[in-house]
N, C-alpha and C positions, 0 to 999 in steps of 0.2 A: 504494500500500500504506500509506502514513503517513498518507495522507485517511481510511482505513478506521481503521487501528489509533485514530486520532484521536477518532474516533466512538462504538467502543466504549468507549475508555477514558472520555468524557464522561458515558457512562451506567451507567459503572463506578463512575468515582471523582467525578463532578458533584455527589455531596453531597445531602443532602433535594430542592433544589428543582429535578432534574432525575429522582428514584428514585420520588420519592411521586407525582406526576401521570400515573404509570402507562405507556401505551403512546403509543409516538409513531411518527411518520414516519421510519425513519431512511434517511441518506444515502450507500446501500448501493450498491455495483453494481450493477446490474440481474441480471445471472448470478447473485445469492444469493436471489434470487427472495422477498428480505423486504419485508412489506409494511407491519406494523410492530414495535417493539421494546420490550421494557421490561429495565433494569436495575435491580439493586438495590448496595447498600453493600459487599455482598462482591466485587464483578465477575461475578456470576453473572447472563447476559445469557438470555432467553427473544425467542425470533421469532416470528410466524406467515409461512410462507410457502404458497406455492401453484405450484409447477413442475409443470408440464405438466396445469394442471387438479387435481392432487393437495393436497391441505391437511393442511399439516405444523405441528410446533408445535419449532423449534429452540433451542439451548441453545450458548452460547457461554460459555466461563470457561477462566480457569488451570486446568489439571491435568484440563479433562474434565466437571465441574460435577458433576452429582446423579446421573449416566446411566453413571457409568464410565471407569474411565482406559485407556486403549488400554497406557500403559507398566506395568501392573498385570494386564490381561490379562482385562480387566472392559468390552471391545470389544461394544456389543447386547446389554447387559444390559437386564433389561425395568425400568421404572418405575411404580411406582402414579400417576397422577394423583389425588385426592380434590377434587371441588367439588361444594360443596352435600351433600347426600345421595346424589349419586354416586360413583361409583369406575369409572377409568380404566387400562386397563395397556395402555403404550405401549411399543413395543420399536425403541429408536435404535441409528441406526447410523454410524458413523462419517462425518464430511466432511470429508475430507485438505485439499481446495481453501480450506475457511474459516482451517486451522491456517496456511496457505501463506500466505494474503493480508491476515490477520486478525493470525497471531501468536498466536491461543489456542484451545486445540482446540474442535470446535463438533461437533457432532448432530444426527440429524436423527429426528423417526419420525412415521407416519401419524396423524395428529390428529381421532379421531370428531368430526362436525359438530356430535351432541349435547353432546361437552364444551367445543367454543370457543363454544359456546349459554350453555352452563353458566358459561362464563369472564365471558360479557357482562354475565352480573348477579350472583357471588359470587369473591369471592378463591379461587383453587385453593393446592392445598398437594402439592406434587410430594414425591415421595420415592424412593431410588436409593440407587448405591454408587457411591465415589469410593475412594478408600484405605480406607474404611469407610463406612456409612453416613451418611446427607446428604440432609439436608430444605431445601426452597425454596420461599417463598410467590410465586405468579403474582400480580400484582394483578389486578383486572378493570382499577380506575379506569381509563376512558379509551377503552375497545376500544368502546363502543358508539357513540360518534362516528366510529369507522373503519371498522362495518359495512357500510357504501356500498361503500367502496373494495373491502373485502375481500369481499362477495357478490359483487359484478361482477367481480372477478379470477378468485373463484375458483366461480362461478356457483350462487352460492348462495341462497337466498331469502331475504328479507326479515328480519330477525330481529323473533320474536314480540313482540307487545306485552306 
């Protein structure tokens, strides 16, 4: 559990040169089914996962992050995703197991192929409820170097040229 909490906090609190170079490998349990990660300055951590062939786009932070606070009663509340010139509404739902092992609560919701498409070549700008209102930029930097890993996991094709 401290390997874990470890990890997050480095992409929580690691500063510019682990927030700005976008998405990375992290060194997750395999049961979190993450493939890879980016955090920003606040601790508000985004994943891509893929459990059981499913492509999710999760969210780890203090209090719940952008999706809702379970101790507020804001449990599956839906989220706009915005990238590029699309719009995204994603509806998360609680993962007790990340809160358990992690130490801060996490989410999880089904992830259109068209918008981790959309992630690979423009910044997304998430938006939700936490205690009130709460916006979060996704970065792209860096996911298009992990499309290999992440079409083969999660059997996806090719990402366009």
């Amino acid at each position: 559990m401290i390997r874990v909490l470890l990890i997050v906090l480095a992409c929580g609190f690691g500063g510019n040169a682990v927030a700005a170079p976008g998405w990375i490998r992290p060194q997750l349990p395999a049961a979190f089914g993450f493939l890879v990660m980016q955090c920003d300055q606040r601790d508000f951590c985004f994943a891509i996962a893929c459990p059981d062939g499913k492509l999710q786009l999760v969210n780890i932070s203090p209090g719940g992050g952008p999706m809702g606070n379970p101790d507020f009663g804001a449990s599956g509340r839906a989220a706009k995703l915005t990238v590029g010139q699309e719009s995204f509404s994603l509806a998360f739902s609680w993962d007790d197991s990340i809160l358990e092992q992690v130490g801060n609560a996490g989410s999880r919701s089904e992830l259109p192929v068209a918008a981790l498409t959309a992630l690979a070549r423009y910044n997304g700008r998430i938006e939700g409820t936490n205690t009130g209102p709460v916006k979060a930029t996704i970065r792209s930097g860096g996911l298009k170097q992990h499309w290999p890993v992440i079409a083969r996991t999660c059997g996806l094709p090719e990402l366009p040229r």
